[in-house]
Every structure is written in structure tokens, then in C-alpha cells.
C-alpha positions in Angstrom: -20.0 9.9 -50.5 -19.9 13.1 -48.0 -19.3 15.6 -51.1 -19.7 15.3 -54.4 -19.3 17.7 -57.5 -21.8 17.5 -59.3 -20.8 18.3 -63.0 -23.2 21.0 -65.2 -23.0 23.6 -67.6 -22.2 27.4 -66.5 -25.4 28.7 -64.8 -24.0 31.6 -63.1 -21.0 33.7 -62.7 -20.0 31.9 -59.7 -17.6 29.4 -59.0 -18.6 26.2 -57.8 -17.2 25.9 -54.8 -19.1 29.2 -53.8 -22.6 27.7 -54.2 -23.2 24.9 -51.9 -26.2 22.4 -51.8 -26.7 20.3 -48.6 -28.7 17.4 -49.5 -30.2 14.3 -48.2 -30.4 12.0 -51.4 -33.5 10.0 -50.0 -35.8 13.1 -49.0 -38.3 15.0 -50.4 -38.0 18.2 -50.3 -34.1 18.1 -51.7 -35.2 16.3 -54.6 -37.2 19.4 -55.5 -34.5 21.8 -55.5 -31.8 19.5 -57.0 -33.8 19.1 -59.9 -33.9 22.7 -60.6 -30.1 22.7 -60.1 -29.8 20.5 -62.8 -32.3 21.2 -65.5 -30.6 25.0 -65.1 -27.2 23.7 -65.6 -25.9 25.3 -62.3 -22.5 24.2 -61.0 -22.1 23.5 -57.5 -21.0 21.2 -54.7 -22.9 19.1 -52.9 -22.4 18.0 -49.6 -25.1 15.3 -47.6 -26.2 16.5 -44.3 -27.9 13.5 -43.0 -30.9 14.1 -41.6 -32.0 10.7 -40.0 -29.1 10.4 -37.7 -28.9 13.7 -36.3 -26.4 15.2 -37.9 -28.9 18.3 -39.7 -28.8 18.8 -35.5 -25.6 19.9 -35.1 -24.5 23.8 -33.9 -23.0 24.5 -37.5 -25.6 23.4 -39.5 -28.9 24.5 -37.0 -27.1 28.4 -37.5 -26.8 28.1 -41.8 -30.8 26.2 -41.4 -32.8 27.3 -38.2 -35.0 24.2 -39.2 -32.1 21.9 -39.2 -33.6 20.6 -42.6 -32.8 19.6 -45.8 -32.5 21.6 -48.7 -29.9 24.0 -47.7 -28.3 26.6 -50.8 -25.1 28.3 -49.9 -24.4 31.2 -52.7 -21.5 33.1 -51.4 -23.0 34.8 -47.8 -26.7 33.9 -48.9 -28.6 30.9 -47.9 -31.4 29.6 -48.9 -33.2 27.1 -47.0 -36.6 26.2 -48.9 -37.0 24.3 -51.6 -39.5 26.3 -53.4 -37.2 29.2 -52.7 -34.4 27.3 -54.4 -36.5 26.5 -57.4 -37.3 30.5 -58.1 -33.7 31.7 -57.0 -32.1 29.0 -59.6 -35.2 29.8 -62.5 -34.1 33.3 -62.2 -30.3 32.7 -62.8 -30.5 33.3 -66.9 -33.9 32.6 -68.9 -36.4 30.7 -66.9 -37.2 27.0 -67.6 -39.3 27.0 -70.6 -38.9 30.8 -71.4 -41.8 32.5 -73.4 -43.6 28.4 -74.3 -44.8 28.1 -70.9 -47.6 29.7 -68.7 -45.8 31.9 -66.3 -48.6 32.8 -64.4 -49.0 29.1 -63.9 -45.7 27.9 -62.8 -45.5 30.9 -60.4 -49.0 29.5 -58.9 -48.3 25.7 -58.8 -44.9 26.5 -57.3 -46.9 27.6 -54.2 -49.5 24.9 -54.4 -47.5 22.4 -54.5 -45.1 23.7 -52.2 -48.2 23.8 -49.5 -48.1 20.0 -49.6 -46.8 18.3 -46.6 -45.5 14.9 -48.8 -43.3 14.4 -45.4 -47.0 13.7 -43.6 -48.0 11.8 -46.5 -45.0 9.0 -46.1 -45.5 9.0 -42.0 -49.2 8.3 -42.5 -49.5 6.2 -45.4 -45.4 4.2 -45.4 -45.1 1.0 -44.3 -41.7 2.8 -42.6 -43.7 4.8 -40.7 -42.4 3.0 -37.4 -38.4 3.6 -38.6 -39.9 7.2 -39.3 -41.3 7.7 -36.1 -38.2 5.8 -34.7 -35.3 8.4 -36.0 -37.5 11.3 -34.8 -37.4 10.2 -31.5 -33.7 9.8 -31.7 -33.3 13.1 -32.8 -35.3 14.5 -30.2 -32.8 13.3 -28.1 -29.7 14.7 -30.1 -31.6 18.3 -30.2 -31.7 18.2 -26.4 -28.3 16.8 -25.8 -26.6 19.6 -28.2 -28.7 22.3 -26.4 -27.1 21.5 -22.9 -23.8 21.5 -24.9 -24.7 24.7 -26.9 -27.1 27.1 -24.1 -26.4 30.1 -26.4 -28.5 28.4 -29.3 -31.2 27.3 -26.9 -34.2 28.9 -28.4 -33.6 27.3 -31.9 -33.2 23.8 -30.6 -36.5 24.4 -28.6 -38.3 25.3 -31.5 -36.4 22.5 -33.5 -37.8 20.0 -30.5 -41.1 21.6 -30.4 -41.7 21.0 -34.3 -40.3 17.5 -33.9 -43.2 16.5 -31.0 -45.6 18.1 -33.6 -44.4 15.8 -36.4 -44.5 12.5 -34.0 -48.1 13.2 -33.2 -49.4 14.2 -37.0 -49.7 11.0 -38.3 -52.1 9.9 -35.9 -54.5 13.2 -36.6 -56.9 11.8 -38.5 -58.4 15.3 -40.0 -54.8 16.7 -40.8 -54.0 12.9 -43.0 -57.4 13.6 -44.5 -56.8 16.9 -45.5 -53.4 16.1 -46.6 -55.0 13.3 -49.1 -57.7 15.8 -50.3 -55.0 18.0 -50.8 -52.8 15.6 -52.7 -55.8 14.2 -54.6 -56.4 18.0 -55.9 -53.0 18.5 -57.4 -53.4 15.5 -59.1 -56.5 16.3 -60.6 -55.6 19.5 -61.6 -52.1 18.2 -63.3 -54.0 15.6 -65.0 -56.2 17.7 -66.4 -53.6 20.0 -67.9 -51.6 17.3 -69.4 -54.9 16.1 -71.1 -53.8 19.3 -73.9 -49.9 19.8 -72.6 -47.1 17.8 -72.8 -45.4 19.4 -69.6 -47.7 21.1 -67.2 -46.9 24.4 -67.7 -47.1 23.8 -71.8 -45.1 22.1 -74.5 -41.6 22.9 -72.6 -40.3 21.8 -68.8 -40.3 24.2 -66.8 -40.1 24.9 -62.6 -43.7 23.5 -62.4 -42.5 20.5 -63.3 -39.5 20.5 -61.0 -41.4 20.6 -58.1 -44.1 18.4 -59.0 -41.8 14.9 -59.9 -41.1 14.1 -56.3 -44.9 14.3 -55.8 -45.1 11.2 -58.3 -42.1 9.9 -57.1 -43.4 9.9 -53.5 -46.3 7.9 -54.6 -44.1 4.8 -55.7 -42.0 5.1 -52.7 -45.1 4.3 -50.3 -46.4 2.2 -53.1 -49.5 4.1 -53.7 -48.8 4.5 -57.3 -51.7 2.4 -58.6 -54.2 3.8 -56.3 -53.2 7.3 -57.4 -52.2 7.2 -61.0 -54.0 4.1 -62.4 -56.8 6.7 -62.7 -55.2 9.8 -64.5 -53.2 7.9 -67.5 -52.0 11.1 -68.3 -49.7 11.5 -65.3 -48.5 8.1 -66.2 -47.5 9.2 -69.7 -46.0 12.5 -68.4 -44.1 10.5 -65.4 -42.7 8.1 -68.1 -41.0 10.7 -70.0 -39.6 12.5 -66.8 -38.1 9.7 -66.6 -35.9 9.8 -69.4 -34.4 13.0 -68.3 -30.8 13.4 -67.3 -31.6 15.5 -64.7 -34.1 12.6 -63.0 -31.1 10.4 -62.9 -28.9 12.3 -61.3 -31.6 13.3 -58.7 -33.4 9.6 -57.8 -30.5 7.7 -58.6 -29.5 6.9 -55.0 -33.3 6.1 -54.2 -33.9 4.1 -56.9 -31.0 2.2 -55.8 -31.3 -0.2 -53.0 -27.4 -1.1 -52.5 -27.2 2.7 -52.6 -29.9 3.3 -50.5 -28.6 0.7 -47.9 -25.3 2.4 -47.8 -27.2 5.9 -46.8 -29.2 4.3 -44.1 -27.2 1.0 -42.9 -24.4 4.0 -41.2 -27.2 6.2 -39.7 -28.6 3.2 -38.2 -25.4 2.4 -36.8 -24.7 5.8 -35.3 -28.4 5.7 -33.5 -27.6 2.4 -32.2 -24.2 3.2 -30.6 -25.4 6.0 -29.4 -28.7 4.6 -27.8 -26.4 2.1 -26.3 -24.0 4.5 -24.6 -26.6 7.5 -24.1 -24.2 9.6 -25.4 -26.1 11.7 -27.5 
């Protein structure tokens, strides 16, 4: 569906329909933000910006997100465009997510720690979809240049868009930036097993933001299946992933990913739209 309301308990003292959320229901970084959405009982409307087909490329959407990405927040004239941002900005809307029970100094740290983590780089390197991956990037190459002939006043940002595009291609084959990224995801886990060894969330006994933006790190793991190289080892992730996923908000969040007829009817239209359009060259 191209919109969806998403129903929730008052969060703010906004309407729905004046806080906006574009997401793409199989990415990472969305998942992130959503998840704070929900555990804070925000209301808003979410609309998908698709972001394998080209569509995060067009004018309208490049001037709301300069990185033509995926989480976008619309609150009345502000926008919000990262998902770590989005996490603070919707833990600050009433009591934070665990109030007084959790280690604030904690979640404010692991909100930048595990912000730092580039789980985009993890699926190109390590997926066995790297090639589709690699595949839609190229496409969208192509749609960023296209629109920028169409759109010469917005030049600038669909360079930059193209320029960080042609970094992305390239990463996976950078041997020292995959290692670092594994060291780097190896020490999160570490660290977060070590904490639920004493709590039963990682901040303390109570969810909180930590945890928000920590799931789709697990989650990433069993979508590349790397779950048992990663987790088999720290049982206490396991036991902490198990009861995450109990939670309404997880549902509502992985629901489509978890789904393969859902997921097929995300990806089976994109792929269309690439084809015709690789078939035309009308970009």
C-alpha cells in the first residue's frame, strides 16, 4: 500500500496527518525510527518512498531528503531525515522510553554507537543479494542522472547523490572498510551481550531507545543469515531477541519483511519499473 495510517495512542499534540514518516518497509535504517514511532505511541501517516526503483530520486523527495534516503519525518515544516535523529526527536515527545529505570547516560551513548554502523555495507558485503544490491544502484545511478538533465537547478544534490552512490558500489569490494565494519559489528555485540548478562533490556530492566535502534542490528543478521555465526555465541542476545519479538511494536515494524508474499509484492513492481525502463532507456 502507498500510505498507510498507522494506528497509536496520542504522542503529541499534533494531528496525524501533520507528522509524516516515509518509509521503505524492507530497509534498515527505517526500521530504526519506526520502532520508536511505535513503542512512543506517536500517530502518524506513513507513506513508502521506494528506494530500489528510484523513486527516493525524484525532485520532490531529493528537496524534503538531500540523501534521497529513507527515514524521512515530516512534523509540520520540520524534517527530519536520520534515523538516530528520529529516535531522540520521538524519545523526547513526553517521558523517554524507560524513564528514571534505565541508564540515560547509556542510551544517549549506544544511540551514537550504533548509529556509526554502516549495516547497509554489512548486507552488500556479506548477502547473498549482493548482486540485486549492486544491480538497483546502478539503476539508480542512472535515474539520478536522468532527473538532473530534467531538473539543472537541483544539480549539485543529484551529483552528490551520484557521487555517494559510486562510493557505495565500490565498498563492498574494500577489503579493510568490510573488516572494519565486522570488528565494528562484532564490538556492539559484545558489549550488548555483556550488559544483558545482569539486564533484561540493555539500558536496564525497562525498553528503552537503546533498544530501538539496536533490533534491526539482530534482525540484519537473520536477513543475511549470519545469525548462527553471530549469536550462537552470546545466548544472551538470543534470549533478549526472543522477547523483542513478542512486542507489538516488532510486528508492526518487520511484518512486511518477515513476509515473503509481502515482500514479493514490495520488490516484484520495482523490478518491473527497472526493467521497462532499462528497456526503453527512459529513465
Amino acid at each position: 500500500m502507498a500510505e498507510t495510517a498507522q494506528p497509536s495512542a496520542t504522542g503529541v499534540g499534533l494531528a496525524r496527518d501533520s507528522i509524516i514518516f516515509y518509509n521503505y518497509p524492507l530497509a534498515f535504517n527505517p526500521a530504526k525510527a519506526k520502532l520508536a514511532l511505535e513503542e512512543k505511541g506517536i500517530k502518524y501517516t506513513e507513506k513508502k518512498i521506494d528506494l530500489f526503483n528510484g523513486q527516493s530520486l525524484e525532485p520532490w523527495y531529493l528537496k524534503l531528503n538531500p540523501a534521497a534516503s529513507s527515514p524521512t519525518l515530516v512534523v509540520g515544516d520540520e524534517k527530519i531525515v536520520e534515523s538516530a535523529d528520529i529516535i531522540r526527536w520521538a524519545d523526547s515527545q513526553g517521558a523517554p522510553l524507560g524513564g528514571d529505570s534505565v541508564d540515560r547516560a547509556f542510551v544517549k551513548e549506544w544511540l551514537e554507537k550504533v548509529d556509526a554502523w554502516d549495516g547497509n555495507l554489512f548486507a552488500a558485503a556479506n548477502s547473498s543479494s549482493s548482486g540485486a544490491i549492486k544491480f538497483g544502484t546502478k539503476h539508480k545511478i542512472k535515474v539520478a542522472e536522468a532527473n538532473m538533465k530534467r531538473n539543472p537547478d537541483m544539480a549539485e544534490l543529484y551529483k552528490k547523490k551520484i557521487a555517494t552512490m559510486e562510493a557505495q558500489l565500490a565498498e563492498p569490494d574494500n577489503r579493510e572498510a568490510v573488516e572494519q565494519n565486522l570488528r565494528q559489528l562484532a564490538g556492539l555485540l559484545d558489549e550488548a551481550e555483556a550488559r544483558l548478562s545482569t539486564n533484561k533490556f540493555l539500558a536496564g530492566d525497562s525498553y528503552s531507545a537503546a533498544d530501538c535502534i539496536f533490533t534491526p542490528v539482530i534482525y540484519r543478521l537473520f536477513m543475511v543469515k549470519k545469525d548462527k555465526e553471530f549469536l550462537e555465541p552470546r545466548p544472551n542476545i538470543q534470549r533478549y531477541y526472543d522477547e523483542l519479538k513478542k512486542r507489538p511494536s516488532y510486528k508492526k515494524v518487520f511484518g512486511v519483511a518477515d513476509s515473503g508474499f509481502c515482500t514479493a509484492q514490495t520488490i516484484l513492481p520495482a523490478f518491473g519499473k527497472i526493467l521497462l525502463q532499462k528497456v526503453t532507456g527512459k529513465y
